[in-house]
Each structure stands twice: as C-alpha cells, then as structure tokens.
mmCIF file of the N, C-alpha and C atoms, coordinates in Angstrom:
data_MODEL
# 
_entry.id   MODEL 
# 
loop_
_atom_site.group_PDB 
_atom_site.id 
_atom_site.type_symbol 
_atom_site.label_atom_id 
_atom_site.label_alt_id 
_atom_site.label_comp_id 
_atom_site.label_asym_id 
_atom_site.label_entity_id 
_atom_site.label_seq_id 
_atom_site.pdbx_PDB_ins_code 
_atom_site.Cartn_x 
_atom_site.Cartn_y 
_atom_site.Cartn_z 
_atom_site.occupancy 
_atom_site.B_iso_or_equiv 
_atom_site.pdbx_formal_charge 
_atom_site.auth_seq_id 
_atom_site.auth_comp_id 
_atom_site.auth_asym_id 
_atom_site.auth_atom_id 
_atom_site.pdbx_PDB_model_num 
ATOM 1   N N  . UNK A 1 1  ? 15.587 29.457 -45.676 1.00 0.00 ? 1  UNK A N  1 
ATOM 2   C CA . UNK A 1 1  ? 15.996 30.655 -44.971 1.00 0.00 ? 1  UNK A CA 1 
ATOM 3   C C  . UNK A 1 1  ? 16.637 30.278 -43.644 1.00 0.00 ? 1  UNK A C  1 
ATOM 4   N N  . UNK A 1 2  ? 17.572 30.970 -42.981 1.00 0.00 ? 2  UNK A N  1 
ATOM 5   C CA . UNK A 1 2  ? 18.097 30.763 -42.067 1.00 0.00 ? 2  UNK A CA 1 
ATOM 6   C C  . UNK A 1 2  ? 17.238 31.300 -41.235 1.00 0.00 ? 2  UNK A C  1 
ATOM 7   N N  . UNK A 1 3  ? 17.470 30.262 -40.141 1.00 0.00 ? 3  UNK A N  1 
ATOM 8   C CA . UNK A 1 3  ? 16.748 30.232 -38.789 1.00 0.00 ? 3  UNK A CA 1 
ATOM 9   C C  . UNK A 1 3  ? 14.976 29.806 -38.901 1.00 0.00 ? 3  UNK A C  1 
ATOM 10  N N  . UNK A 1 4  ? 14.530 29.214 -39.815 1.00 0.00 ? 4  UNK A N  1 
ATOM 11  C CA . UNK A 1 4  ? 13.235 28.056 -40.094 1.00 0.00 ? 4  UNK A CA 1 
ATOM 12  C C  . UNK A 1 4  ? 13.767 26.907 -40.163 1.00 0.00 ? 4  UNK A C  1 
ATOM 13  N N  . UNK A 1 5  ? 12.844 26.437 -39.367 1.00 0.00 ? 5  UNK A N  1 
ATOM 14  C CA . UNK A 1 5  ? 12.869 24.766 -38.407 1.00 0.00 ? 5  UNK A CA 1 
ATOM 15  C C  . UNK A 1 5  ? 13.902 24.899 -37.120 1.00 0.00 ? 5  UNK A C  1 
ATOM 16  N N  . UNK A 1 6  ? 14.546 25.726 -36.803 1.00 0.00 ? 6  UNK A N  1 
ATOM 17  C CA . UNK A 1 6  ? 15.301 25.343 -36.065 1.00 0.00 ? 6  UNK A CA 1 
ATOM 18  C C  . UNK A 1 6  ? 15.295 26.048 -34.600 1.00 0.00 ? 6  UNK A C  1 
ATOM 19  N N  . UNK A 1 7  ? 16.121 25.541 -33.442 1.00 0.00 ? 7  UNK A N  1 
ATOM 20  C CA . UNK A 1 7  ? 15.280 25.730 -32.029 1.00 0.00 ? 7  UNK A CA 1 
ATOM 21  C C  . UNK A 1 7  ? 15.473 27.419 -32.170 1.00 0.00 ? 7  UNK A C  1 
ATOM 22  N N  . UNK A 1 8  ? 14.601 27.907 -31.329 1.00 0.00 ? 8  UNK A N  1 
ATOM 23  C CA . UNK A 1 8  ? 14.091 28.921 -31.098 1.00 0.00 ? 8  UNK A CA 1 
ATOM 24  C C  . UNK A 1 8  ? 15.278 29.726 -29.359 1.00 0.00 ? 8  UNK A C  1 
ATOM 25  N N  . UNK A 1 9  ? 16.219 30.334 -30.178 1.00 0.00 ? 9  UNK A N  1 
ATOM 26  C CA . UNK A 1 9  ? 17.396 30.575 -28.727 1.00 0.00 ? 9  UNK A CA 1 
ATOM 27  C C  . UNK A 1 9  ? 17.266 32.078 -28.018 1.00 0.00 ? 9  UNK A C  1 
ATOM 28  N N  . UNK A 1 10 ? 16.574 32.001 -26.623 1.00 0.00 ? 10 UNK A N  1 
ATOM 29  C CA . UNK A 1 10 ? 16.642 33.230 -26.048 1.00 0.00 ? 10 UNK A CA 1 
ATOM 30  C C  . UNK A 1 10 ? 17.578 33.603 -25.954 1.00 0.00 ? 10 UNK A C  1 
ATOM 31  N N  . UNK A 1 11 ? 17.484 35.556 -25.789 1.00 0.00 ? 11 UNK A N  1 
ATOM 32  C CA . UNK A 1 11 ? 18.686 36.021 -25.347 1.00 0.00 ? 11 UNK A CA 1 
ATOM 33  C C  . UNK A 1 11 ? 19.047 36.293 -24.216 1.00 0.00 ? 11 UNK A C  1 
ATOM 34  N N  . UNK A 1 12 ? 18.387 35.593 -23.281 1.00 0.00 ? 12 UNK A N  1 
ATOM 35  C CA . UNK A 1 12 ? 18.653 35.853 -21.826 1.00 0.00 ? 12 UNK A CA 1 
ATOM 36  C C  . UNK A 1 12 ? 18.118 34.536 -21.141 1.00 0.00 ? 12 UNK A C  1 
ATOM 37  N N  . UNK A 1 13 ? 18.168 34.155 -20.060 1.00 0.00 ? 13 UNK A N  1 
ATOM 38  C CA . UNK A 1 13 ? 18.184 32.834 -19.073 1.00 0.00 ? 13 UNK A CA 1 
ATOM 39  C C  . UNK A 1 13 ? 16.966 33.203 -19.264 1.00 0.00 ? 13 UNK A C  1 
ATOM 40  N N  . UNK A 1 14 ? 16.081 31.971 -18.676 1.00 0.00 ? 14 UNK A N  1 
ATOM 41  C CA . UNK A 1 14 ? 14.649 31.799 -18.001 1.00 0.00 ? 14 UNK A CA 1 
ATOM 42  C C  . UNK A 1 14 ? 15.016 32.382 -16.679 1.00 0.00 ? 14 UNK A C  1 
ATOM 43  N N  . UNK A 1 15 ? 13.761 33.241 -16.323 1.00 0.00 ? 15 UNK A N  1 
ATOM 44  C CA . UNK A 1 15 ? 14.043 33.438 -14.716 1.00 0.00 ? 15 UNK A CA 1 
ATOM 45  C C  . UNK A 1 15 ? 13.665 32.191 -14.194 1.00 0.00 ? 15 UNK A C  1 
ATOM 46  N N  . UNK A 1 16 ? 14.533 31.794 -13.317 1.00 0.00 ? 16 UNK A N  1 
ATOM 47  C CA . UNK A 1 16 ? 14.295 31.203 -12.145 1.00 0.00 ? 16 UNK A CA 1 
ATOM 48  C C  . UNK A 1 16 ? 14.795 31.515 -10.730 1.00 0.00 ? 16 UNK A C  1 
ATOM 49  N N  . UNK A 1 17 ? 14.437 31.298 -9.449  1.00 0.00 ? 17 UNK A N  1 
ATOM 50  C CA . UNK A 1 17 ? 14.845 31.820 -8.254  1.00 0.00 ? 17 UNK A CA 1 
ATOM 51  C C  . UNK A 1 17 ? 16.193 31.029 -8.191  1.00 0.00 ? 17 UNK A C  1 
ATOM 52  N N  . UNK A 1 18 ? 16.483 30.653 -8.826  1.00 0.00 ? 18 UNK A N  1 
ATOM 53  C CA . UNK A 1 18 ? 18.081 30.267 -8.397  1.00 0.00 ? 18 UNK A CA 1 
ATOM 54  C C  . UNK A 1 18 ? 18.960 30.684 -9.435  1.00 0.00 ? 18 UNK A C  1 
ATOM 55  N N  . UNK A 1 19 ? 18.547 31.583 -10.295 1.00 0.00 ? 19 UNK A N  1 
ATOM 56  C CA . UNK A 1 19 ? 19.126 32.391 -10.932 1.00 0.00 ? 19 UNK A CA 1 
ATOM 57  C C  . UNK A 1 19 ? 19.111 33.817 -10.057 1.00 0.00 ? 19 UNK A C  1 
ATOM 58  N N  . UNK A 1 20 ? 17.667 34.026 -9.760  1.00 0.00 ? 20 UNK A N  1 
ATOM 59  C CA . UNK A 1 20 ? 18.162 35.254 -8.724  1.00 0.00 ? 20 UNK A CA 1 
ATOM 60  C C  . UNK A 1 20 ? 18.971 34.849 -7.495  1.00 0.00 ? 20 UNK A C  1 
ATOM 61  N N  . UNK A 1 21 ? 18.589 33.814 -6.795  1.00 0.00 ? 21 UNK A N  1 
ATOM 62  C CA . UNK A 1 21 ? 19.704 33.625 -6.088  1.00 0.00 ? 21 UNK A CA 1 
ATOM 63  C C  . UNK A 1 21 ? 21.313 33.890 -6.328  1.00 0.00 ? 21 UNK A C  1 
ATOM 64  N N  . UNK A 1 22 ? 22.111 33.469 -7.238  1.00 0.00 ? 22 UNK A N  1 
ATOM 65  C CA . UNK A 1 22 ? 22.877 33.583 -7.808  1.00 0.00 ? 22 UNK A CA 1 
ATOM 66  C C  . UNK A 1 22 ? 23.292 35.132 -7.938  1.00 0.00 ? 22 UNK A C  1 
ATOM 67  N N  . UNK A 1 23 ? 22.515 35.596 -8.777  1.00 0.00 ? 23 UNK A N  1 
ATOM 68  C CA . UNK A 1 23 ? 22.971 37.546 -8.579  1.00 0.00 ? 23 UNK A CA 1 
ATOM 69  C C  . UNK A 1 23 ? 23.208 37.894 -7.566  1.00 0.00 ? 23 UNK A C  1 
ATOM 70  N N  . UNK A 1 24 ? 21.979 37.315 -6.313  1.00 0.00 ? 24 UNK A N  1 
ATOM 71  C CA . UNK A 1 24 ? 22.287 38.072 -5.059  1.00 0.00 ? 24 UNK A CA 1 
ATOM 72  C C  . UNK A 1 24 ? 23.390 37.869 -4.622  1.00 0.00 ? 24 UNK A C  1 
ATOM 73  N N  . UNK A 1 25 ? 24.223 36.125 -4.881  1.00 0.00 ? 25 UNK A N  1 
ATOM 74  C CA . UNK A 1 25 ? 25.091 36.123 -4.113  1.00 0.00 ? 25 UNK A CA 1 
ATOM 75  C C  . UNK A 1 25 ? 26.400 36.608 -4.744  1.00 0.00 ? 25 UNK A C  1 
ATOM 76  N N  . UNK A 1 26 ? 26.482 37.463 -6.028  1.00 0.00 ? 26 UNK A N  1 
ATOM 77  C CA . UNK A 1 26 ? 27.201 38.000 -6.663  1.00 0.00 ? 26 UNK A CA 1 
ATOM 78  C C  . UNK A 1 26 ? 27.351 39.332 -6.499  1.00 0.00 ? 26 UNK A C  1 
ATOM 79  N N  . UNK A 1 27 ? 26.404 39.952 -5.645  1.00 0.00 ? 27 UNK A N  1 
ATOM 80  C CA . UNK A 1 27 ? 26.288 41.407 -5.253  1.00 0.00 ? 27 UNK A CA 1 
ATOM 81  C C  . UNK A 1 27 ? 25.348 41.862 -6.499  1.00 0.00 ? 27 UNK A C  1 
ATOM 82  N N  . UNK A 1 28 ? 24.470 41.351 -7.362  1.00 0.00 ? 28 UNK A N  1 
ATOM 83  C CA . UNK A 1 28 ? 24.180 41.702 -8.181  1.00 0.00 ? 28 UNK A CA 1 
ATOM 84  C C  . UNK A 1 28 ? 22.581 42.145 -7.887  1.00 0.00 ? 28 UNK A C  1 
ATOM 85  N N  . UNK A 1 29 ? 22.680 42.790 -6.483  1.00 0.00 ? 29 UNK A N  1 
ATOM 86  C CA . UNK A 1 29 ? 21.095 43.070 -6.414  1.00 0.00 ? 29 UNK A CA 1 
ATOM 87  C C  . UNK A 1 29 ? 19.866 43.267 -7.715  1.00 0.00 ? 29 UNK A C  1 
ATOM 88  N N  . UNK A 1 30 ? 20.391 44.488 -8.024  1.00 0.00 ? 30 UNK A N  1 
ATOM 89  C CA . UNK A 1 30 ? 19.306 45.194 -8.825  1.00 0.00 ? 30 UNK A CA 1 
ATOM 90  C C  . UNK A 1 30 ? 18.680 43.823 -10.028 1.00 0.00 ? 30 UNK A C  1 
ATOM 91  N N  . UNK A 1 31 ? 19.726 43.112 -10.520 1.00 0.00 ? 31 UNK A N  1 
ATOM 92  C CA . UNK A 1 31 ? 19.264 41.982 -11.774 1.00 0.00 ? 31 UNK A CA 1 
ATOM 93  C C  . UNK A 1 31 ? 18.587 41.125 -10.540 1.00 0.00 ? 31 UNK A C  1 
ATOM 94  N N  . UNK A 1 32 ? 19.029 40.275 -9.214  1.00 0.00 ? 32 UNK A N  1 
ATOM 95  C CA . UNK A 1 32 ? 18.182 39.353 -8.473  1.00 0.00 ? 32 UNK A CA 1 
ATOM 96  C C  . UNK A 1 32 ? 16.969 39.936 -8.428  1.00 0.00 ? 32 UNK A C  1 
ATOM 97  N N  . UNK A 1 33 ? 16.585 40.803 -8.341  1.00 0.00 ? 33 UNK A N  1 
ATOM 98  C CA . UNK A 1 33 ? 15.041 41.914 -7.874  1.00 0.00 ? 33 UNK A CA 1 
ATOM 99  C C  . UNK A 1 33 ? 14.272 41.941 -8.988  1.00 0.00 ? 33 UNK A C  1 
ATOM 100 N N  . UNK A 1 34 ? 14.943 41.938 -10.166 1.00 0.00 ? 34 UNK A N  1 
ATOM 101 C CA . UNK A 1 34 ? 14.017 42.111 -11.186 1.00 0.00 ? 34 UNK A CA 1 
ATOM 102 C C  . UNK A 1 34 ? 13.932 40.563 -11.807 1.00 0.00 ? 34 UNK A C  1 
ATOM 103 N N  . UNK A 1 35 ? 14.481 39.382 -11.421 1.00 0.00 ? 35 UNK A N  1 
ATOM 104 C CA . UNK A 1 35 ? 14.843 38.164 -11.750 1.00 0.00 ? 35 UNK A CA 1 
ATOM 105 C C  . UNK A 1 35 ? 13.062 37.832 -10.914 1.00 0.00 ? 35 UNK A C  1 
ATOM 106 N N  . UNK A 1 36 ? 13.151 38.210 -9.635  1.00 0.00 ? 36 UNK A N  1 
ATOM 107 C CA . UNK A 1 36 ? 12.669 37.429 -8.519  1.00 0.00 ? 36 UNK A CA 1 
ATOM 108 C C  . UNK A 1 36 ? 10.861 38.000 -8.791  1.00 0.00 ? 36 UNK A C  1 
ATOM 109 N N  . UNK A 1 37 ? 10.783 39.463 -9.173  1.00 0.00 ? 37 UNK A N  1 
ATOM 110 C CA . UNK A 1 37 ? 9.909  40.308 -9.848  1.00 0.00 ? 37 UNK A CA 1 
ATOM 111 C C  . UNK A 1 37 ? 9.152  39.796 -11.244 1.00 0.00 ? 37 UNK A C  1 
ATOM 112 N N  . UNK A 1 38 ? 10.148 39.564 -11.882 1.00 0.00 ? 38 UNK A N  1 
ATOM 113 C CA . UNK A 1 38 ? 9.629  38.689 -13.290 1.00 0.00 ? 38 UNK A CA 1 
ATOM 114 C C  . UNK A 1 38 ? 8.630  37.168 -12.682 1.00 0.00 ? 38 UNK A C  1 
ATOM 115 N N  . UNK A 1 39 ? 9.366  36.500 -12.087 1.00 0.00 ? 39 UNK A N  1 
ATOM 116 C CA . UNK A 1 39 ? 9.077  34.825 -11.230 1.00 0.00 ? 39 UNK A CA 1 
ATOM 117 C C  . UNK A 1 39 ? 7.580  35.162 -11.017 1.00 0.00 ? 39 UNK A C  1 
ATOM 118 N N  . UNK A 1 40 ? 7.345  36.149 -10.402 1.00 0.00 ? 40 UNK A N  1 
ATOM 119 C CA . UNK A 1 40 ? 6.455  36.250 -9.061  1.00 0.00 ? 40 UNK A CA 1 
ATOM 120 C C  . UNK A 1 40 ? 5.223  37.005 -10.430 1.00 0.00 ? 40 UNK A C  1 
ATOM 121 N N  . UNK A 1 41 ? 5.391  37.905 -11.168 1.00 0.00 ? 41 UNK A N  1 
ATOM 122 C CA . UNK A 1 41 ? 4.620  38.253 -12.577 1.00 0.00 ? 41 UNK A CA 1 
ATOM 123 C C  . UNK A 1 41 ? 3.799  36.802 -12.737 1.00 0.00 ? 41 UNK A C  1 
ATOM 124 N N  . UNK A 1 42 ? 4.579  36.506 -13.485 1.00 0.00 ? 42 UNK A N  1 
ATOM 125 C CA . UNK A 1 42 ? 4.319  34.636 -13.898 1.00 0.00 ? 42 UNK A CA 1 
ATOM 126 C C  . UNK A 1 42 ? 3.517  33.839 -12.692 1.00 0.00 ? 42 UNK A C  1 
ATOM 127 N N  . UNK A 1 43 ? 3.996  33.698 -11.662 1.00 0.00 ? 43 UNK A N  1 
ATOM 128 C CA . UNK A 1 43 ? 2.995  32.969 -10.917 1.00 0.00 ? 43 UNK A CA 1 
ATOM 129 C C  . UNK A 1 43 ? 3.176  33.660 -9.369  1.00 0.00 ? 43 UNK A C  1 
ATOM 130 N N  . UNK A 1 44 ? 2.524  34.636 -8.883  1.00 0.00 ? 44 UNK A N  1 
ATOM 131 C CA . UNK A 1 44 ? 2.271  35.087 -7.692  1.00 0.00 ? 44 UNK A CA 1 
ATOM 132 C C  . UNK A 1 44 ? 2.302  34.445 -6.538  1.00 0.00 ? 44 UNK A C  1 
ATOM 133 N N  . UNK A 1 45 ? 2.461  33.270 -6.351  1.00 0.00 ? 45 UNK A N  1 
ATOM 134 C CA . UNK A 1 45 ? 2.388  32.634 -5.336  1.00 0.00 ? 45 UNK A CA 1 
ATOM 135 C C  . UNK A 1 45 ? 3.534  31.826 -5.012  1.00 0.00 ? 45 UNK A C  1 
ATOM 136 N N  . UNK A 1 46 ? 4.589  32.316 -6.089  1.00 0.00 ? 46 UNK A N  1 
ATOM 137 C CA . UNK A 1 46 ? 5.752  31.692 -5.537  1.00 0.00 ? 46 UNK A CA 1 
ATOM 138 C C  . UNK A 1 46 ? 7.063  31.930 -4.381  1.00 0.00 ? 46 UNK A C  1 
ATOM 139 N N  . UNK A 1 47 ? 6.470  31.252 -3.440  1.00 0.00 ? 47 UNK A N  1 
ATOM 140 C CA . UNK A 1 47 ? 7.348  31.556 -1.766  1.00 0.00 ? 47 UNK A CA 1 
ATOM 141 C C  . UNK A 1 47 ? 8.898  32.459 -2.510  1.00 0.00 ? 47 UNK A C  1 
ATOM 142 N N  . UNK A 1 48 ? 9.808  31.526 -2.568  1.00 0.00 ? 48 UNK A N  1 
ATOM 143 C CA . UNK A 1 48 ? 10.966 31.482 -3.003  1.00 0.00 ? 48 UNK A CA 1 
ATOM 144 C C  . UNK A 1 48 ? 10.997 33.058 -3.278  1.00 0.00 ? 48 UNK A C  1 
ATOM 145 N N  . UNK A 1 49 ? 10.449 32.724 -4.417  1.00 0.00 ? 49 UNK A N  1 
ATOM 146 C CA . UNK A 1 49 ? 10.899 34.636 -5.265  1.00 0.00 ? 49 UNK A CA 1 
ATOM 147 C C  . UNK A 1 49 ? 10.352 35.591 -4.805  1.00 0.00 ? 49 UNK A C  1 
ATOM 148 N N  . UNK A 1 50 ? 9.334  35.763 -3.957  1.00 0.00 ? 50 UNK A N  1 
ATOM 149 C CA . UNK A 1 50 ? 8.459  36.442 -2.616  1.00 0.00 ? 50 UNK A CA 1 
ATOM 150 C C  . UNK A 1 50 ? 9.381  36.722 -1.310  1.00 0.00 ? 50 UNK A C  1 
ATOM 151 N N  . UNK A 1 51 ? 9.859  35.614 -0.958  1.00 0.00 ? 51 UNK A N  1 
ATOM 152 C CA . UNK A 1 51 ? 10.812 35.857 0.221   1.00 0.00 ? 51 UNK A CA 1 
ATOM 153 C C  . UNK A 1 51 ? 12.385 36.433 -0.641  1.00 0.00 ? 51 UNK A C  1 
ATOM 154 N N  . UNK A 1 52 ? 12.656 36.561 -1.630  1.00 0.00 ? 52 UNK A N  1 
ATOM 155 C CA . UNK A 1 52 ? 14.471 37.050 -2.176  1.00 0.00 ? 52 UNK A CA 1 
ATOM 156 C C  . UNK A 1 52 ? 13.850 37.980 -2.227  1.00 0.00 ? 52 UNK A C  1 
ATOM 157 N N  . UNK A 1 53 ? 12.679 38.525 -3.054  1.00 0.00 ? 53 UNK A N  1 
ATOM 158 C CA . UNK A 1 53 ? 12.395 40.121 -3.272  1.00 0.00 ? 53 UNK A CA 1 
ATOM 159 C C  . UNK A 1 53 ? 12.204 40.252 -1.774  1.00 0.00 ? 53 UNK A C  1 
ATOM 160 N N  . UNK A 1 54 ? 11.448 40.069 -0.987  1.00 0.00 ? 54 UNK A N  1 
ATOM 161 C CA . UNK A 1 54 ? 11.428 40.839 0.422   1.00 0.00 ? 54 UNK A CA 1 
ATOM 162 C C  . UNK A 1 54 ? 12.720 41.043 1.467   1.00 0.00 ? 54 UNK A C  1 
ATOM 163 N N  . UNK A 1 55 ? 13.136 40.225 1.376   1.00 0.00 ? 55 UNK A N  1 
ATOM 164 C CA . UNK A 1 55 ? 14.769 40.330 1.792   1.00 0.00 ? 55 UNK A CA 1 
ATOM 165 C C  . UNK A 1 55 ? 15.502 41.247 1.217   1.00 0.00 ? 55 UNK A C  1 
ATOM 166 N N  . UNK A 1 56 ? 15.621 41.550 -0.106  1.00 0.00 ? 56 UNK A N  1 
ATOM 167 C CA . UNK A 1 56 ? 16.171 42.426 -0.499  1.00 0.00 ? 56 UNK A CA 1 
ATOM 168 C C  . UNK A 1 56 ? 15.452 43.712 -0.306  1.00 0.00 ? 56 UNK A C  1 
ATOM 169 N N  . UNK A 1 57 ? 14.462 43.923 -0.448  1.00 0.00 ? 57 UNK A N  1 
ATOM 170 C CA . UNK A 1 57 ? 13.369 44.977 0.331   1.00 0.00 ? 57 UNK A CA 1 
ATOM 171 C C  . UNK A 1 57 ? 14.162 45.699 1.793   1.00 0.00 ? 57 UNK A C  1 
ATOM 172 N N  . UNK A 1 58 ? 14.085 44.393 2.517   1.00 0.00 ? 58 UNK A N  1 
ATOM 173 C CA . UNK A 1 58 ? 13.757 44.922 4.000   1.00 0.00 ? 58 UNK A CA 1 
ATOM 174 C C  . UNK A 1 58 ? 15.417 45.409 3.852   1.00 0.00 ? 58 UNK A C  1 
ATOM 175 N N  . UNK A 1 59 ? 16.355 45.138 3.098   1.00 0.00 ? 59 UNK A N  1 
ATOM 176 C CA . UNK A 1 59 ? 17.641 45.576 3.576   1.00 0.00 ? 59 UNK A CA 1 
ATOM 177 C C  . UNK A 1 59 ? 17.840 47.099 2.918   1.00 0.00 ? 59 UNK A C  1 
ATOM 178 N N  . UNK A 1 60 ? 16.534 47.199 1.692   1.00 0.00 ? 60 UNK A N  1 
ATOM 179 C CA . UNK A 1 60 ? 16.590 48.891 1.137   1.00 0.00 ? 60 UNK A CA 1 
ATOM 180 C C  . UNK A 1 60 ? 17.602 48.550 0.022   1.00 0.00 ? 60 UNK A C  1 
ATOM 181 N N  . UNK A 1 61 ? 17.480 47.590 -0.498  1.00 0.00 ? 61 UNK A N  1 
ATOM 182 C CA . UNK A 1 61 ? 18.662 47.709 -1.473  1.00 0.00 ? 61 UNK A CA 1 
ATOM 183 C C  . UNK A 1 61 ? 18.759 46.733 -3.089  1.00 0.00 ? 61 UNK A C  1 
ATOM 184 N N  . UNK A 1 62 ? 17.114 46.598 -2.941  1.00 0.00 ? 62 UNK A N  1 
ATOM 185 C CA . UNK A 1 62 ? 16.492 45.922 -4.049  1.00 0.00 ? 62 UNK A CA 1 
ATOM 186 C C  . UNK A 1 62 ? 16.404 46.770 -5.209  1.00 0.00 ? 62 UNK A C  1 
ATOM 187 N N  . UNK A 1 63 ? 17.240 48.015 -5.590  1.00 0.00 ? 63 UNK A N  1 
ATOM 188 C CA . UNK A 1 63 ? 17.348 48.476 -6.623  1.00 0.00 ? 63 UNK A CA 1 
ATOM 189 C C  . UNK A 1 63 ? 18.406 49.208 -6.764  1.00 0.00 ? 63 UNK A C  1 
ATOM 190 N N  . UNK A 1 64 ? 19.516 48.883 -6.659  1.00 0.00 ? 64 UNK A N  1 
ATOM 191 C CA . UNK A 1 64 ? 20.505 50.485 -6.697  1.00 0.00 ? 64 UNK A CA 1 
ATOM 192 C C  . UNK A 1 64 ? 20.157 50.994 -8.059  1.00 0.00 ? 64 UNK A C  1 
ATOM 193 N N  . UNK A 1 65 ? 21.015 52.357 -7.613  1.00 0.00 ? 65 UNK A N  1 
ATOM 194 C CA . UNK A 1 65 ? 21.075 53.677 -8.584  1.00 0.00 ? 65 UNK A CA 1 
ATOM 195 C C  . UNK A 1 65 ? 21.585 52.687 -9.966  1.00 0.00 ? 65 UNK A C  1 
ATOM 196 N N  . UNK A 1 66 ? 22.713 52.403 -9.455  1.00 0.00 ? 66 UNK A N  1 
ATOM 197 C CA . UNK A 1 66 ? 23.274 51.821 -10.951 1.00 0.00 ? 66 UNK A CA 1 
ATOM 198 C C  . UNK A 1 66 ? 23.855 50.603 -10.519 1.00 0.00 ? 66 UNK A C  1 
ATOM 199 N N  . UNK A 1 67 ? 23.784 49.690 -11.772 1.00 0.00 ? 67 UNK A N  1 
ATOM 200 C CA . UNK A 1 67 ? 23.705 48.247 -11.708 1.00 0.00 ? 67 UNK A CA 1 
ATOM 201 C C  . UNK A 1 67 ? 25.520 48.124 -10.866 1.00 0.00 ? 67 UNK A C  1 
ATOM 202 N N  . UNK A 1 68 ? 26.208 49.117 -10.826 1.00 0.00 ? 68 UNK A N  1 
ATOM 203 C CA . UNK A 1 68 ? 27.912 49.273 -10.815 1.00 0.00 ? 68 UNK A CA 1 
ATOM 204 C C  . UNK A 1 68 ? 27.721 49.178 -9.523  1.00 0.00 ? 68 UNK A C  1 
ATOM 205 N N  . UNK A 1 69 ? 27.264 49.896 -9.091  1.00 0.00 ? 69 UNK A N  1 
ATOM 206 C CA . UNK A 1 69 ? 27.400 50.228 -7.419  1.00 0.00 ? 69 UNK A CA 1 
ATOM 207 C C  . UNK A 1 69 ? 26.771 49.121 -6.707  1.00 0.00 ? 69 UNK A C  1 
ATOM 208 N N  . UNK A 1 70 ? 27.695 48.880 -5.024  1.00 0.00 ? 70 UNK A N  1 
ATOM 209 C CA . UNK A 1 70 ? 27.339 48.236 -4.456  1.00 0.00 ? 70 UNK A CA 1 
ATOM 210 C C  . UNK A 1 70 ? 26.974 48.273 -2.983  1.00 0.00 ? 70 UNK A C  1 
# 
C-alpha cells in the first residue's frame, strides 16, 4: 500500500522560534503568535517564544482581525 514504510511528511513546519521569528519579520503577526504559542504549549519555559509572544502583546497586535491586514 502506498505510504507503509515510508517517512512520515508533515503538513506544516515544526514550530520553532525562528520560524516565528521569521513571520514576524514578514509582517506575519497573527501565524508568529500562534507559532510562538504552540513553542511555549510544548515547553513553558522557553525564553525565546515567551519574549516574541510578549512583544507582540505589548505592541496589541499579536492577533489581527485577519491574517490580510497589517
């Protein structure tokens, strides 16, 4: 059968904070926030994705209305 034994391919990146990094610096708030949100799920104590979500926090803009707007 297709697709037994063989690698197992997500449909989306691993979060990592330099993937949210990356959105942010693309204007892509709302995906960095939920990138940096996912990180911090997984292991709570990670500085990095703690300080991008709060930054984006303190500027009020860690979620727009729609992913379009900037």
């Amino acid at each position: 059968m297709a697709g037994e034994g063989g690698p197992v391919v997500s449909r989306w990146p691993a979060p990592t904070v330099t993937l949210g990094e990356l959105y942010l610096a693309q204007g892509h708030r709302r995906e960095a926030a939920e990138i940096f949100e996912q990180i911090l799920r997984a292991d709570p104590g990670n500085r990095r994705a703690r300080e991008g979500l709060e930054g984006l926090r303190r500027r009020g803009k860690g979620k727009p209305a729609a992913a379009g707007r900037r």
